[in-house]
N, C-alpha and C positions, 0 to 999 in steps of 0.2 A: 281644424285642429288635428293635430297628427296625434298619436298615442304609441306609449310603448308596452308591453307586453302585462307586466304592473299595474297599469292603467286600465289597459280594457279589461283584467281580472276584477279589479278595484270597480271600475262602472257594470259592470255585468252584475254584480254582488249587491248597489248600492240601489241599481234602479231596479232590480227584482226579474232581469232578462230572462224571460221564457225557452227562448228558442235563439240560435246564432246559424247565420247560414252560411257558411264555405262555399264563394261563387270562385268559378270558372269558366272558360270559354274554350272551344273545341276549335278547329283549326281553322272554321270558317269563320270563329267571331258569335258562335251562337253560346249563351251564356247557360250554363250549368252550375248546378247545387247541389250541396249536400249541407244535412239540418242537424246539430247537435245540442243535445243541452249542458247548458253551461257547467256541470260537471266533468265533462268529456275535454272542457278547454286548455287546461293544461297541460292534457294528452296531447290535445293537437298541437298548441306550442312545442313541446316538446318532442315529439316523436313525428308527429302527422294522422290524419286521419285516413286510412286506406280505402280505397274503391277498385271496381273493377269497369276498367278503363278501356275494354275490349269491346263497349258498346258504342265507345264516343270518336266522331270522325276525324281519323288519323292518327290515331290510338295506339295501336297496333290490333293484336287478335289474342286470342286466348292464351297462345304458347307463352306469353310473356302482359300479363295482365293487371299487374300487381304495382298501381301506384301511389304515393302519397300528396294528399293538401297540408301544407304546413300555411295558417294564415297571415298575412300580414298585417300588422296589429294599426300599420298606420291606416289604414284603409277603416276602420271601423265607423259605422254606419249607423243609425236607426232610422228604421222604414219608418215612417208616420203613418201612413196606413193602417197599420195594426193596432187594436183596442189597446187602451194604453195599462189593462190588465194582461200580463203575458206577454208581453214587448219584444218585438223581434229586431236583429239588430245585425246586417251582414260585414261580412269582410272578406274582401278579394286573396287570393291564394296562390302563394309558388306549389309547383306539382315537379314532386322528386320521384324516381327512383327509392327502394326500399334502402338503397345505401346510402342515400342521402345527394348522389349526383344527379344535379338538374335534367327533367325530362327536355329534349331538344325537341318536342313537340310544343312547350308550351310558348305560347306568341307571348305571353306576357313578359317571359325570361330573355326571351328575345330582345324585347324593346329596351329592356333594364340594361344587358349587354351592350347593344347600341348606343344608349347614352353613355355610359361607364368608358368606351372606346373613344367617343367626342370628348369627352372632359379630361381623357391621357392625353390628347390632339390640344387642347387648348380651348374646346368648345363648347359652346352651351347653345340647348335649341330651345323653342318655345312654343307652343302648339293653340290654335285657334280654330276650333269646331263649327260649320255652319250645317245642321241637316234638314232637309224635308221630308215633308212624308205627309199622305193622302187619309182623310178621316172618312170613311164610310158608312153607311147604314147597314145596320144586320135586319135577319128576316124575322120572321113573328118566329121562328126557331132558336135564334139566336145566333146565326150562323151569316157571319159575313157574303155581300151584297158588292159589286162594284157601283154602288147608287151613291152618288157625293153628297158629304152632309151639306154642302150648299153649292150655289151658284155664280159664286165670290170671286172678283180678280184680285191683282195683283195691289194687295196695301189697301182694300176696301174695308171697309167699315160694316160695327152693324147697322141695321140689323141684319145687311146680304151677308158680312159675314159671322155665319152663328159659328164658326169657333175659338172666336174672341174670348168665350167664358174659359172652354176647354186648356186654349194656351193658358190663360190668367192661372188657371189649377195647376197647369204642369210647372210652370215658375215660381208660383209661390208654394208648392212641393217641393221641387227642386233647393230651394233657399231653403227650407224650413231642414234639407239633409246635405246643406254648406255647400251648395254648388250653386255657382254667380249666373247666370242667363244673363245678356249684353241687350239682347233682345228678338222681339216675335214680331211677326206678321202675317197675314194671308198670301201665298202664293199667288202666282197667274194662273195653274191650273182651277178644275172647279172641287172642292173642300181638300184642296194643298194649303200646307202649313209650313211654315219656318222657325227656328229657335236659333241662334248663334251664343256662341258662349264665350266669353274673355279668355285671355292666354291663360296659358296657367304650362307647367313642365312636360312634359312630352307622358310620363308615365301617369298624374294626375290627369291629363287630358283625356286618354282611352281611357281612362278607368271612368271618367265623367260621361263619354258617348253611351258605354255600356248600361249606366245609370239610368240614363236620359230615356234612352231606346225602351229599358223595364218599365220606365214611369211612364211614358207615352203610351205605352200596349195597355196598364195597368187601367186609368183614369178614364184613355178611351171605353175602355171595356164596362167601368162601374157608371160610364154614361150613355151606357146602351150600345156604343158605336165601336167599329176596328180600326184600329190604325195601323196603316200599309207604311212599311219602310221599302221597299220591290223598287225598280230603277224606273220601272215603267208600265205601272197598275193599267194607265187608261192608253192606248192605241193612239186617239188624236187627241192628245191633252199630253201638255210638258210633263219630261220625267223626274225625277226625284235625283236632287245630285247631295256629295259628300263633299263638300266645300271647305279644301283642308288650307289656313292659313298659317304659315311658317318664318318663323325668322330664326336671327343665328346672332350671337354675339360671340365675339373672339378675347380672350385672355389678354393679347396686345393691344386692343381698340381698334383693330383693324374694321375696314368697311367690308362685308365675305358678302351683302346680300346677291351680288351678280355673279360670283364665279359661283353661289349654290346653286342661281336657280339654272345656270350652265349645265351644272352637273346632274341634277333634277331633268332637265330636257335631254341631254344624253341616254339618260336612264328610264326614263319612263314606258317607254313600248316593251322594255323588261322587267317592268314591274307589273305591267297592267291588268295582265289576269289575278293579280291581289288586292288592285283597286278595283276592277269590275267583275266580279265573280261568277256571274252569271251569263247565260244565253241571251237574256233580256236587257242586260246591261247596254250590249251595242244597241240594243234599240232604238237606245236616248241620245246617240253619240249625232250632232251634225244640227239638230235644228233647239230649239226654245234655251239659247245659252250655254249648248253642252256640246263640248270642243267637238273637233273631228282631226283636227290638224295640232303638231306638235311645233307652236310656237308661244309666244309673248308679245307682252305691251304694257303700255301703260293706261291703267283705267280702263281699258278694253274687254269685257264682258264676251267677245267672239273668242279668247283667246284662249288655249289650256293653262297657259300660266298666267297672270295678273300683277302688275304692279300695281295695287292701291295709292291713291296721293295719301300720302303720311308725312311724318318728319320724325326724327329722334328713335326713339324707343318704340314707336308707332311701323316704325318700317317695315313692309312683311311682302311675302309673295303669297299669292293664294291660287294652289291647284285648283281647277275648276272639273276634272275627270272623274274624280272616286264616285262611286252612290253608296247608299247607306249599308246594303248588303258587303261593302270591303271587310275588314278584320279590322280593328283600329291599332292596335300593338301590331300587326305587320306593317298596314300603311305605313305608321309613323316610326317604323326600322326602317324599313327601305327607304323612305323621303330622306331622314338622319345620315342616312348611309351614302345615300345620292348625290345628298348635300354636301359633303364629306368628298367624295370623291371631287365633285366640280372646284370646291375650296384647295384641297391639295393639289390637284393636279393640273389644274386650270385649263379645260377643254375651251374653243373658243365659242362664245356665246354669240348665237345665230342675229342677225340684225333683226329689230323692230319690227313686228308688221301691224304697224300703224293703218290698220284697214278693219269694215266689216267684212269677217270671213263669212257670213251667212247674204252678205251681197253679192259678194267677188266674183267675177266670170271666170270659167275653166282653167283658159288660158294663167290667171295670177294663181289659180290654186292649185297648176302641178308643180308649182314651185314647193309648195311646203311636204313635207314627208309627213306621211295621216297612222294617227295612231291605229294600232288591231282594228278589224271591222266587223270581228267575231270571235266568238270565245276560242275558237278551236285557233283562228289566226296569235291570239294572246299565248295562248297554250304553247304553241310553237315559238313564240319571241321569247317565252321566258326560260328556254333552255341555254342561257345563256352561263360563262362564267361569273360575273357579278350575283347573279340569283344563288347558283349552286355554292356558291360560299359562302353567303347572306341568309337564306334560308334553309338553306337544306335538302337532302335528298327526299326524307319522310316526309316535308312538308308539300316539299315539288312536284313529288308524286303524286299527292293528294287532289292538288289543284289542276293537273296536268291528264287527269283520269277524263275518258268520257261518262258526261251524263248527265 
């Protein structure tokens, strides 16, 4: 249910809301807060609530420090979590300028732009979330362990797999703070885990990863255990990928799914230091499902891009490259943006490669062009014109930095 500003005044007031928390995410996609009591909230509607921004990465610095959260009211949330004395209840936030012009750091303002640009065009996109991520044992300290809470493959059952309970919490949390899970499983790796989540708009989507991501760290935590979102916790054990599902529907009824994922292949070795953030990201790239080459297919799990069998409204592409450590409001600008690009301009889309790329011999795989093989080779793909007018210079910089 979406709410307008009246509303979450009106609920705040009716259920006796303790605490509201004004979330954010920094440039890398790491979620930030700030706590206010419900008093304070029609300050923050109306004005913002100021912080000092000089701490959070790609922020700026001191000389210029000074920003605002204005919350958005459709976003409103109640943690379950919390004793149902004192009720805590978040909602995600535009981060202005004291003048009220949007901060060009904030990826959330980003991704809002990005659609608002598709729907002048004629477009609408749709967004479908698949993540993993590694549950581990902590020590008689408390202090996270790379020790896997099991010894579970791929879709096993209990009792090998014991975090059968832990998914069953995170989904019916999830549900219980209106976000749909499609569904879970146990990974291939040993205590990897999977959630996937139903489409839903591109700005609802990130905002539901961000969710996910708190309630996964949150549950592991109150069950003893850590949960690792990293590309690639364990050395010889599959890594953790960000399995971004996407489709497009056009204002005319046009059919756009193949000139996007066109434009999507065109662009991705420029996007990729925003889907793989990390040094550890290339890790994962080449073996347990996770691309190394910049092509397509259909049903083909070797491939970076995927055409699922579907029909109708069902019809979607799924990147197979991002891991969980991406931004999800950047992800899903640049994909929109990509997709965008291949729609309008119709680059010509590479033939099938109806093969296992994890079989092929040398020889069939200099044919494909391989995405970055390192964060420093990303770093350098993404100084490109599409990036610097998409993202930004603050942003570029950011990601573009060694370290």
């Amino acid at each position: 249910m979406k709410y307008s500003k009246e509303e979450v005044l009106q609920y705040v007031r009716e259920e006796e809301i303790a605490f509201i928390h004004l979330a954010f995410c920094d440039v890398f996609g790491r979620q930030k807060n700030i706590s206010i009591v419900p008093s304070e909230l029609p300050r923050a509607f109306e004005y913002g609530i100021a912080f000092d921004a000089s701490a959070i990465a790609g922020f700026g610095d001191e000389a210029r420090s000074d920003l605002l959260l204005r919350p958005d009211p459709e976003t409103l949330m109640l943690l379950p979590w919390r004793p149902e004395h004192g009720q805590v209840v978040r909602m995600f936030c535009s981060i202005v300028y004291p003048d009220g012009e949007p901060f060009e750091c904030d990826t959330r303002w980003l991704l809002k732009e990005a659609v608002s640009f598709a729907e002048e065009k004629g477009y609408s996109f749709l967004f479908g979330a698949e993540q993993e991520f590694y549950l581990f044992k902590r020590d008689e300290n408390g202090e996270p362990t790379k020790i896997p809470y099991d010894r579970a493959g791929y879709m096993d059952i209990a009792p090998d797999d014991k975090g059968e309970n832990i998914r069953r919490e995170i989904c019916l949390t999830l549900a219980q703070m209106g976000i749909s899970p499609e569904c879970s499983h146990h990974e291939e790796g040993p205590g990897q885990n999977e959630i996937d989540f139903r489409y839903s708009d591109p700005l609802t989507a990130a905002d539901n990863v961000m969710t996910f991501q708190s309630i996964v760290k949150f549950i592991a935590q109150r069950n003893g255990l850590y949960a690792d979102f990293s590309p690639k916790p364990l050395p010889d054990a599959p890594g953790s990928g960000f399995h971004i599902n996407m489709s497009v529907q056009a204002a005319d009824g046009r059919d756009c799914l193949y000139p996007m994922v066109a434009g999507v292949l065109d662009k991705v070795a420029d996007m990729t230091v925003f889907l793989n953030p990390t040094e550890e990201s290339y890790a994962r790239f080449g073996g347990h499902k996770a691309p190394q080459y910049i092509t397509w297919s259909r049903e083909n799990r070797s491939q970076l891009v995927r055409i699922p069998a579907a029909v109708g409204e069902y019809r979607r592409a799924e990147l197979r490259s991002p891991d969980p450590m991406a931004n999800p409001y950047l992800a899903f600008t640049l994909m929109i943006l990509a997709g965008l690009y291949g729609i309008l301009t119709e680059p010509e889309l590479p033939p099938a490669a109806d093969l296992n790329l994890y079989q092929a011999g040398s020889e069939t795989l200099m044919q494909f062009k391989q995405l970055p093989q390192s964060l420093a080779q990303a770093q350098t793909a993404a100084n490109t014109a599409f990036i610097q007018k998409n993202v930004g210079e603050k942003i570029l910089a950011e990601y573009c930095k060694k370290r």
